[in-house]
C-alpha positions as CSV (number, residue, x, y, z in Angstrom):
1,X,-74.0,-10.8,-5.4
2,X,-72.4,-14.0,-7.2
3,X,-73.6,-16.8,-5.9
4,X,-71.5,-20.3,-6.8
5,X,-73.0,-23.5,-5.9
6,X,-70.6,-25.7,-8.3
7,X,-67.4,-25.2,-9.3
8,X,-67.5,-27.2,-12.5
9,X,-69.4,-26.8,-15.4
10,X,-68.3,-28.8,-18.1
11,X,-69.1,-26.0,-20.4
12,X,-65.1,-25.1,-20.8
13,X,-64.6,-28.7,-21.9
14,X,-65.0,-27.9,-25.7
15,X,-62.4,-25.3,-25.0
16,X,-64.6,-22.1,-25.1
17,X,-65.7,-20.4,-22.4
18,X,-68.7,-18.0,-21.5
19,X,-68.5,-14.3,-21.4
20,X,-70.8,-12.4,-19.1
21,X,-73.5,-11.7,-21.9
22,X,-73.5,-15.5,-23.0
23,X,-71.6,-15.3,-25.7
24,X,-68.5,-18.0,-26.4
25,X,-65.0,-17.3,-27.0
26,X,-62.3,-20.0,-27.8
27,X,-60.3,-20.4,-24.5
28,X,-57.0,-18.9,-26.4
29,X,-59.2,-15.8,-27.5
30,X,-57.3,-12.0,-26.8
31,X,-59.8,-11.3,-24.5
32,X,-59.7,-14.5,-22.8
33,X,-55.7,-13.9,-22.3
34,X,-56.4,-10.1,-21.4
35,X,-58.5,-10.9,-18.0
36,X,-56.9,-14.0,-17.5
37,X,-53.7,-12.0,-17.1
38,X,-55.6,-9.9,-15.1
39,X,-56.2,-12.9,-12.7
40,X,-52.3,-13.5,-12.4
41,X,-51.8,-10.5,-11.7
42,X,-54.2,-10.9,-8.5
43,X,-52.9,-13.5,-7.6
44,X,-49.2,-12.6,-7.6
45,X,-50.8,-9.6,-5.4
46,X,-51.6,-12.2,-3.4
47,X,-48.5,-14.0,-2.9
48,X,-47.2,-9.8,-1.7
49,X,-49.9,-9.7,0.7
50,X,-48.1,-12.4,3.0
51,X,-45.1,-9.6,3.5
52,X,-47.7,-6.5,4.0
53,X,-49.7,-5.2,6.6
54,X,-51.2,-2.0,7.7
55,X,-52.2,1.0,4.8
56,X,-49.7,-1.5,2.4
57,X,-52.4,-4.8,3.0
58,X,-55.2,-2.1,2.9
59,X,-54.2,-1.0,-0.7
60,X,-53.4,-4.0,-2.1
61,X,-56.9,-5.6,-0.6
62,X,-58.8,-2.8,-2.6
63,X,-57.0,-3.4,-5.1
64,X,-57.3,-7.2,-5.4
65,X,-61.0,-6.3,-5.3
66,X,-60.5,-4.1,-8.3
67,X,-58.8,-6.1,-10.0
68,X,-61.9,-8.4,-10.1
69,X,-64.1,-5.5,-11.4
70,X,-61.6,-5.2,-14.3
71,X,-61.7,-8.7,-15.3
72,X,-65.7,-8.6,-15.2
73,X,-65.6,-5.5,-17.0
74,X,-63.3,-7.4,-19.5
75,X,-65.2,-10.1,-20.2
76,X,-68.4,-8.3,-20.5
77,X,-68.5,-6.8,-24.1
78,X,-69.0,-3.5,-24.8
79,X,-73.1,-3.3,-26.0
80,X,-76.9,-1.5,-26.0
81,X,-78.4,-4.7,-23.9
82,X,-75.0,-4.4,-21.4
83,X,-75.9,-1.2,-19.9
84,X,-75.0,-1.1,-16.0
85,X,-72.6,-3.9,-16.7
86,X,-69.7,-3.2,-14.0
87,X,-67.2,-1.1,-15.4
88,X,-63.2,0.3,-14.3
89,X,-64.5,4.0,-13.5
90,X,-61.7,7.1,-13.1
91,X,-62.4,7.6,-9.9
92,X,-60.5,4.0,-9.7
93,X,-57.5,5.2,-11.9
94,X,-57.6,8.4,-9.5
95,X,-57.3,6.5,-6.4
96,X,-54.2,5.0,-7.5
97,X,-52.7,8.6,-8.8
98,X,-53.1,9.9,-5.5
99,X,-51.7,6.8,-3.2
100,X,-48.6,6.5,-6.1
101,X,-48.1,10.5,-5.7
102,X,-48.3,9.8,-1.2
103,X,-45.9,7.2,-1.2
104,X,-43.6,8.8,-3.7
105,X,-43.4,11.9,-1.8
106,X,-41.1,10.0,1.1
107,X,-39.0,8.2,-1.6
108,X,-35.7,9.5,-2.8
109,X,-35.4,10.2,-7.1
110,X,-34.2,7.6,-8.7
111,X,-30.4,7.8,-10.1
112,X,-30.5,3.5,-11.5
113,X,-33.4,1.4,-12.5
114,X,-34.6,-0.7,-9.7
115,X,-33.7,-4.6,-10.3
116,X,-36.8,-6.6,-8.9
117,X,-35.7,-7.7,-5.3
118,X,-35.0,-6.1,-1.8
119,X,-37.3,-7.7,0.2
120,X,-40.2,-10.6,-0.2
121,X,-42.9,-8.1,-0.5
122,X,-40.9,-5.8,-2.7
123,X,-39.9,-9.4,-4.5
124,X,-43.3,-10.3,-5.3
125,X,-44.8,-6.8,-6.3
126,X,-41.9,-6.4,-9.0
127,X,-43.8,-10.1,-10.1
128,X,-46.8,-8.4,-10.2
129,X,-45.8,-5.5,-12.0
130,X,-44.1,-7.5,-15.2
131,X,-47.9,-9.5,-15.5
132,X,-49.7,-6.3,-15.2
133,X,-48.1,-4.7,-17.6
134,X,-48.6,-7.9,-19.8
135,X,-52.3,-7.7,-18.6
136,X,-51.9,-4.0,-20.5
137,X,-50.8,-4.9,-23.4
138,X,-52.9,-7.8,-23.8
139,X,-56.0,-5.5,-22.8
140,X,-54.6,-3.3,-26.0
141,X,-54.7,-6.3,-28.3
142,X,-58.6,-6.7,-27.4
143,X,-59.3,-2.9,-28.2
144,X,-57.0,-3.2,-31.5
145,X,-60.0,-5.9,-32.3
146,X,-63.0,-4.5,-30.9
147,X,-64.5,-1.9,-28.0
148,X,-63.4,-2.1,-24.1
149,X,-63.7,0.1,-21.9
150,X,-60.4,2.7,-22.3
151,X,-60.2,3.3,-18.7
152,X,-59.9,-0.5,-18.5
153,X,-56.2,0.2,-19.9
154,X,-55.2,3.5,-17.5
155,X,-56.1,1.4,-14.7
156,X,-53.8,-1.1,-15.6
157,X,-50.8,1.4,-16.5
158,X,-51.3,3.1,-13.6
159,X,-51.3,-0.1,-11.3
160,X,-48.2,-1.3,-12.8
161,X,-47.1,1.9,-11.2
162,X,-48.0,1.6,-8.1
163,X,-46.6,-1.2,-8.2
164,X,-43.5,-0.7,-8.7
165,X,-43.6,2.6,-6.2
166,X,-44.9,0.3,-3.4
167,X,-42.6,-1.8,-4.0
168,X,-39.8,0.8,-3.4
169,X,-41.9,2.1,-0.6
170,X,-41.4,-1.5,1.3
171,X,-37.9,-2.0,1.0
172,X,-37.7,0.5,3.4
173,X,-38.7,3.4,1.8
174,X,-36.2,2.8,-1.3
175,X,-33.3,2.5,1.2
176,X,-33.1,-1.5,0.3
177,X,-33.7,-1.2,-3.4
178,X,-31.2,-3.2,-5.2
179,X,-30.0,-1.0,-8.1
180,X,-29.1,-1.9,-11.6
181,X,-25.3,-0.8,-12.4
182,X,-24.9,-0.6,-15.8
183,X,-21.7,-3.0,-17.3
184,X,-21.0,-3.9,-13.9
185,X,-19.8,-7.9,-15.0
186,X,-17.9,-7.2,-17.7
């Protein structure tokens, strides 16, 4: 269990910071950005969380709590001496699948793109998708530059996802979506 007895350090003052094994980074490092995106994105969860209740709440808690796995995963790098170091599993990635394929199953097809909107919770988890799929393609960078963990990256592509499929599912069940119509200004 983490334990924090002081919130300051004055190790990050230098502008590096410490990843689980010890080593330093530079603050503005790719991995760094990856699970720090990975944080905004929890928190913009959050921020949805004051429009949700029942199963809604209940998914987005685990997945706030997920979402703190990833980032530890993140900045633990891949090694021999890391073994046991808490990783994103499948079973995670599956647990989305299933909940996107439930909530979908009441939703009508899409005929437009959904513009972000609709209402506050629906508001907020279009938010949340846009950084997680930042938080993706950050998490790409780091594995361009050196090993995570690959299911690190489904998670997040599947969250952004559910996401946006929650989100339809609380603007009453798609029926509030606010649709994109092509040209429509000119």
């Amino acid at each position: 269990m983490v334990k924090l007895t002081k919130i300051y350090t004055r190790g990050g003052d230098g502008g590096e910071t410490s990843l689980v094994d010890g080593s330093r980074l530079p603050k503005h490092a790719p991995r760094i950005e990856a699970y720090g995106t990975v944080d905004e994105t929890n928190a913009t969860i959050g921020l949805a969380r004051l429009h949700t209740s029942g199963d809604a709440d209940d998914m987005l808690s685990r997945i706030q709590n997920d979402l703190f796995d990833l980032g530890a995963d993140l900045a633990t790098p891949h090694s021999e001496q890391m073994e046991g170091a808490l990783r994103i599993e499948q079973v995670q990635v599956d647990r989305l699948e299933q909940e996107i394929d439930s909530m979908n199953e009441s939703l009508e097809p899409l005929n437009s793109f959904v513009l972000p909107g609709g209402s506050p919770a629906s508001a907020h988890l279009h938010l949340a998708r846009t950084i997680c799929r930042r938080a993706e393609r950050d998490a790409i960078a780091v594995a361009e530059q050196t090993e995570i963990n690959p299911v690190a990256i489904k998670y997040l592509n599947r969250l952004s996802d559910h996401l946006f499929v929650l989100g339809r599912f609380l603007n009453d069940g798609g029926q509030a979506d606010v649709l994109w119509v092509p040209g429509d200004n000119r």
